[in-house]
C-alpha positions in Angstrom: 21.6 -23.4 -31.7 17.6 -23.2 -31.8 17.8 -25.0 -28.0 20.2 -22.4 -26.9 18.2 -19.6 -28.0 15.0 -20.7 -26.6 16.8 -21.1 -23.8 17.9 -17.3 -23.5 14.6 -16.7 -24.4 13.0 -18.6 -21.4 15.5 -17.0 -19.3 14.2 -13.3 -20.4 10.8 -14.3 -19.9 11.1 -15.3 -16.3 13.2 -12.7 -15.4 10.4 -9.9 -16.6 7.6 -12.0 -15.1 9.6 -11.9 -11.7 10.2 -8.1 -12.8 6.6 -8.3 -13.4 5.1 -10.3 -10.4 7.3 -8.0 -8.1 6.1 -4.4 -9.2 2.3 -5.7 -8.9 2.5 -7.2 -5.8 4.3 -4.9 -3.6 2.2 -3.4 -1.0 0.9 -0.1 -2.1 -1.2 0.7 1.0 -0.1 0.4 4.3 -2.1 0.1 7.5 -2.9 3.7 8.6 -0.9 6.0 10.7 3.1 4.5 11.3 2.4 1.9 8.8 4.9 1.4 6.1 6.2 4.2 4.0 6.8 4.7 0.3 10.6 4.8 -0.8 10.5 8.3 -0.7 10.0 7.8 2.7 6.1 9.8 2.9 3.8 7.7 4.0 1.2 6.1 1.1 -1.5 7.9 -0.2 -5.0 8.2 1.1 -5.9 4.6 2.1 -2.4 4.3 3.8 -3.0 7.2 5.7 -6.4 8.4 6.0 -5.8 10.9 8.7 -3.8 12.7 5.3 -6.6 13.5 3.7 -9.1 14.2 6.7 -9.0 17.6 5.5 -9.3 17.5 2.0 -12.3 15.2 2.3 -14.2 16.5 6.0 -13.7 13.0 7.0 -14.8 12.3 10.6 -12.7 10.7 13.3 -15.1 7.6 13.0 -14.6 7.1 9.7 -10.8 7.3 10.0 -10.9 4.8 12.6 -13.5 2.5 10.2 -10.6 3.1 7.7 -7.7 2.2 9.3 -9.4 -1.0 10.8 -9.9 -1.7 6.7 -6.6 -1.1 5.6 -5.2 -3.4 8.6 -7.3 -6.5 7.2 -6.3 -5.6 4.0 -2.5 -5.9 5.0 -2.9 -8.6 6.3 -4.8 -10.2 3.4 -2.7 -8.7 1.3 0.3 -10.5 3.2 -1.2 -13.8 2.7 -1.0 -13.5 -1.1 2.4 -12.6 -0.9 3.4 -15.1 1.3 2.0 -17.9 -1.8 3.7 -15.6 -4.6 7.2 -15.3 -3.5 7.6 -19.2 -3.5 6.0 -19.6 -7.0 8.8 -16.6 -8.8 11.7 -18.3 -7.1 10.2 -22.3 -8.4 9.8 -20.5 -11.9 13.5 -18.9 -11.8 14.6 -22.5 -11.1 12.9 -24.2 -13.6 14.3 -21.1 -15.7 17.3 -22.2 -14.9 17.6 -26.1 -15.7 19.1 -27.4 -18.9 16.1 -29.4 -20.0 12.6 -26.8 -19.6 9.8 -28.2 -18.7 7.1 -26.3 -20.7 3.8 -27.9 -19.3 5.7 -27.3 -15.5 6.3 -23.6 -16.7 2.8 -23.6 -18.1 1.1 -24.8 -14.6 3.2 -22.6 -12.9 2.6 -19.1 -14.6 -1.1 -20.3 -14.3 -0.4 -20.7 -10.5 1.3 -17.2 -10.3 -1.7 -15.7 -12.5 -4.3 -16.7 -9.9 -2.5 -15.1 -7.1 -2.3 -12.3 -8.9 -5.8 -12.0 -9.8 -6.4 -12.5 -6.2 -4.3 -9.7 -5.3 -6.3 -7.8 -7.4 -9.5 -8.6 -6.4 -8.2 -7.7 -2.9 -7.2 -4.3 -4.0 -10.8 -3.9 -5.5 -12.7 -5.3 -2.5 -10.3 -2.8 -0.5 -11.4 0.0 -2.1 -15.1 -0.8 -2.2 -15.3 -1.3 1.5 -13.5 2.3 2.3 -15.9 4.0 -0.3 -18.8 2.4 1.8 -17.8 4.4 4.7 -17.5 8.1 2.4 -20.5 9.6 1.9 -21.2 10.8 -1.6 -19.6 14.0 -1.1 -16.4 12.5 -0.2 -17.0 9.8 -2.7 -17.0 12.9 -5.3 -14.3 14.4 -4.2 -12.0 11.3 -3.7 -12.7 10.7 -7.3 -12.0 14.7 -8.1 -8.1 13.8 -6.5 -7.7 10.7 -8.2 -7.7 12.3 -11.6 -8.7 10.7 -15.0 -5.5 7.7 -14.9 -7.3 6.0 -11.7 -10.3 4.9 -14.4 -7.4 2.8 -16.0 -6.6 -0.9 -15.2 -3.6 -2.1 -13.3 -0.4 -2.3 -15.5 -2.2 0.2 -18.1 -0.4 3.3 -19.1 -2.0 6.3 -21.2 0.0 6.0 -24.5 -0.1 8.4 -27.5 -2.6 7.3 -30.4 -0.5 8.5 -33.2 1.9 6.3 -31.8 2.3 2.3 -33.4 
């Protein structure tokens, strides 16, 4: 009975960090104009599409191009990780799956799938610091005016109520 339950158990867990793995690593900039679009079928914000906010942010023709030569290594970086995640979720569903767990396997795995995503990250940062090297402080100023008060938040961190346990 306690075997059959941790096994459920093991099974939840790998099906939210597959959940998980999958909602942080899917591509949330694209490389510029005709690059990949959101599901609601706009384009990305800002870093996807630079020429979208050329207005809001008197950015010059140079530094779209600059841009859009940044988001198009950063895709491709970006791909890279991907392509060394997706194999890691489907080994951890399968060892999900076996009658007889391996917990130090699991272990080294979810370790595995932790550095890619803390690479992924890091990307996303190093992304981000390039483009702001090409705004001056103007833009920088009022970039940071559009993002609003949730961009200071982590990844995976939502505002929540205080009063709230």
């Amino acid at each position: 009975m306690i075997k059959k339950s941790l096994f459920t158990g093991f099974i939840g867990l790998a099906l939210i960090m597959a959940a998980l793995t999958s909602a942080w690593t899917q591509p949330h900039h694209g490389p510029g104009p005709g690059g990949p679009k959101m599901k609601s079928g706009h384009p990305p914000m800002f870093f996807g599409n630079p020429a979208m906010c050329k207005q809001e942010l008197g950015l010059t023709d140079q530094q779209i191009s600059k841009i859009e030569q940044i988001n198009l290594n950063h895709h491709k970086l970006m791909l890279n990780q991907r392509e060394k995640l997706e194999p890691k979720r489907i080994q951890l569903e399968r060892l999900m799956l076996e009658e007889n767990v391996n917990l130090s396997t699991v272990r080294n795995l979810l370790r595995e799938i932790a550095d890619i995503r803390i690479e992924i990250y890091m990307l996303k940062i190093t992304h981000r610091l390039e483009i702001e090297k090409v705004l001056t402080q103007e833009q920088k100023s009022k970039l940071k005016a559009m993002r609003g008060p949730h961009h200071k938040m982590g990844p995976g961190m939502r505002h929540r109520d205080p009063d709230a346990l």
